[in-house]
N, C-alpha and C positions, 0 to 999 in steps of 0.2 A: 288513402283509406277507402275501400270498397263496400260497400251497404249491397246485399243479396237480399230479394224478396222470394218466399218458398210458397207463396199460397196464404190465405188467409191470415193469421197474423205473425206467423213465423218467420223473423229477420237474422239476418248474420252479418257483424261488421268485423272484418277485418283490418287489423292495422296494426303496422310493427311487428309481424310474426303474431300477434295474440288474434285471438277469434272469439268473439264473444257471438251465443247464438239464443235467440226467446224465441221462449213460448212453442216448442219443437214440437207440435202438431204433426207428423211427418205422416206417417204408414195410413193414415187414415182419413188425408186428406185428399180431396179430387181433385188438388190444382196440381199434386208433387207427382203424379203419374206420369213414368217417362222423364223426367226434371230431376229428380233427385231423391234417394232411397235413406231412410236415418243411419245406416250402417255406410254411405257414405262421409257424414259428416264426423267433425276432429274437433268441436271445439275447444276451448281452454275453458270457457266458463258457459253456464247456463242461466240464463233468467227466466223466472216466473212470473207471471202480474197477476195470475190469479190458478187455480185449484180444476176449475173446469175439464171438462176432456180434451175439446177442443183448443186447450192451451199446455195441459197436462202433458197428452201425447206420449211421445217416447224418451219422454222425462228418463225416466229410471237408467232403461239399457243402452241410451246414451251415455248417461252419469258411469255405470259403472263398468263400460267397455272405454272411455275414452277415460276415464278418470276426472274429467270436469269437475270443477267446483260451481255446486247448486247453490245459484243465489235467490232466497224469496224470502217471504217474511215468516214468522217461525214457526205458525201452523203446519206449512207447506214443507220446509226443512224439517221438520220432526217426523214426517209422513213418510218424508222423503227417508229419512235413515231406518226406518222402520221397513222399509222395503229394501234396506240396503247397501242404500246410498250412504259413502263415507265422508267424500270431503264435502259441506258445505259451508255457506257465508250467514247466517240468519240476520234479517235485518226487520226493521218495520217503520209507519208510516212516518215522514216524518224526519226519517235519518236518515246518515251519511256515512257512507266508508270510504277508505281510501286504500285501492286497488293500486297493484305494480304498472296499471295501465292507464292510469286515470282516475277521479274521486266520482261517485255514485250518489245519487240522491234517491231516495225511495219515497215516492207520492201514495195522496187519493187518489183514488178511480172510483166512481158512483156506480156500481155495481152489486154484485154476488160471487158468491165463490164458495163452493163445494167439491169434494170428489166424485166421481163417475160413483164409488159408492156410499153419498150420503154422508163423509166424513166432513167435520165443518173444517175448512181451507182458510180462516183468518178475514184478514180485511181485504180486499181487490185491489192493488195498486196499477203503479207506473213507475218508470225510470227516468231518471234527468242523469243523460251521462256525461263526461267531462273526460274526450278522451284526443290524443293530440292536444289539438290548439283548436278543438270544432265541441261544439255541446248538441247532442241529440237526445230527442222527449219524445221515450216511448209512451204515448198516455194509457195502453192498454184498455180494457175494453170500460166506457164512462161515458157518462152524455157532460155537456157543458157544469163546469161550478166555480165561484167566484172567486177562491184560491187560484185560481188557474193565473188571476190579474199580477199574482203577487209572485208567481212562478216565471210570468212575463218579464216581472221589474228585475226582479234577481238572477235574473239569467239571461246570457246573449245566444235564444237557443239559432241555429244553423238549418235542423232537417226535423222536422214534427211527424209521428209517424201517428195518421189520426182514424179513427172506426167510423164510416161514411154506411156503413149498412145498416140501421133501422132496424124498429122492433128489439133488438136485444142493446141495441145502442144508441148513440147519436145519429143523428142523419146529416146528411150533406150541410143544411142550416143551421143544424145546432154543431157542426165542427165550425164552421164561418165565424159564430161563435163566440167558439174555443180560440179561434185562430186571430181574432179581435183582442181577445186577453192576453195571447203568446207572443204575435207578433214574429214567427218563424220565418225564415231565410225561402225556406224551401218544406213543402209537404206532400206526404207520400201516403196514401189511403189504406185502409186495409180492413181485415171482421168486413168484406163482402162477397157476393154472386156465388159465397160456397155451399149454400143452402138453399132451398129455399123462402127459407121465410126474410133473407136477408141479399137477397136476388136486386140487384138496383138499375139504370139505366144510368151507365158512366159518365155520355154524353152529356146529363139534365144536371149530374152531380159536378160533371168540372165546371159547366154554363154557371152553376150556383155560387162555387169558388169566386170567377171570373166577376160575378154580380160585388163579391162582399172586396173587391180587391185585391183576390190572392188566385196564384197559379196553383194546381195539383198536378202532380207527376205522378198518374197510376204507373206501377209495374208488373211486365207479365210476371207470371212464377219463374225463375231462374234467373229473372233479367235483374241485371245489377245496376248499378247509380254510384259514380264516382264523387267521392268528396273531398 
């Protein structure tokens, strides 16, 4: 199984032929310049965690040049077919599907969620996925909350993919945390250095991991992490 980072919070896991790809940010983000174009990407499914632009992206002309199936919760699926979009999953906080590739859990996320224009986008989640014999927790964009303990117990998660950039999110100490309640194998950063207002010093942020007991594996944009 292969985990691709695109920039900001845009991930692709590949495994068994399937492709699952969140949060496609793509054409508008400063890390995918030169790295990777959205009319490169094929994947088989799409995830959402929230409504935002920055996560929105190239949602749509992805969904309905590759055919993907849009999975988010049913604000964002409804949005989604109103612009077009045919095959979707809708799901919400809370639940669980079970994929030809794996079972899916759809979380909180302590945030917001909106369209670029003003349309209300549902509740902000995350994913707990279950695929192979490995469980990865997108938490999508959230600061620290005490569900998270219980999301620890019930789950053997493997790779945590957590938002280390501040101001719109948690910061480095409130993922330590997060990562105190999960308990994850391995974690991989992401929601940073794309903006300004969320511009971080990597160096202070792994040193902080390192302080709470856990290693962070940033990735450049393109660069992939075997699982």
């Amino acid at each position: 199984m292969k985990l691709t980072f695109f920039g900001h919070s845009a991930f692709q896991i590949e495994s068994n032929g399937t492709t699952l790809l969140f949060d496609p940010f793509i054409s508008d983000n400063p890390h995918t310049e030169g790295v990777v174009t959205a009319d490169d990407l094929e994947p088989d499914y799409l995830f959402l965690t929230h409504a935002h632009a920055d996560h929105w992206g190239d949602t749509v002309s992805i969904a309905k040049r590759t055919g993907a199936q849009l999975v988010a919760n049913f604000e964002i699926v409804t949005y989604a077919q109103e612009q077009g979009v045919e095959n979707v999953q809708p799901m919400n906080t809370g639940g669980g599907w079970d994929f030809p590739f794996g079972r899916v859990f759809q979380t909180y996320a302590r945030h917001s969620s909106s369209f670029p224009d003003g349309t209300y986008g549902g509740n902000p989640n995350g994913y707990i996925v279950h695929i192979e014999d490995k469980c990865i927790y997108n938490l999508g964009d959230t600061s620290p909350f005490a569900e998270m303990a219980w999301y620890g117990e019930e789950h053997d998660i493997d790779l945590a993919l957590m938002p280390v950039g501040d101001c719109f999110t948690m910061d480095a100490a409130g993922a330590v945390r997060a990562a105190d309640m999960l308990t994850p194998r391995q974690i991989v950063p992401m929601h940073y250095d794309t903006f300004p207002f969320i511009e971080i010093d990597m160096d202070e942020c792994k040193q902080t991991f390192k302080r709470g007991g856990f290693s962070l594996k940033p990735l450049a944009p393109g660069e992939s992490l075997e699982l």
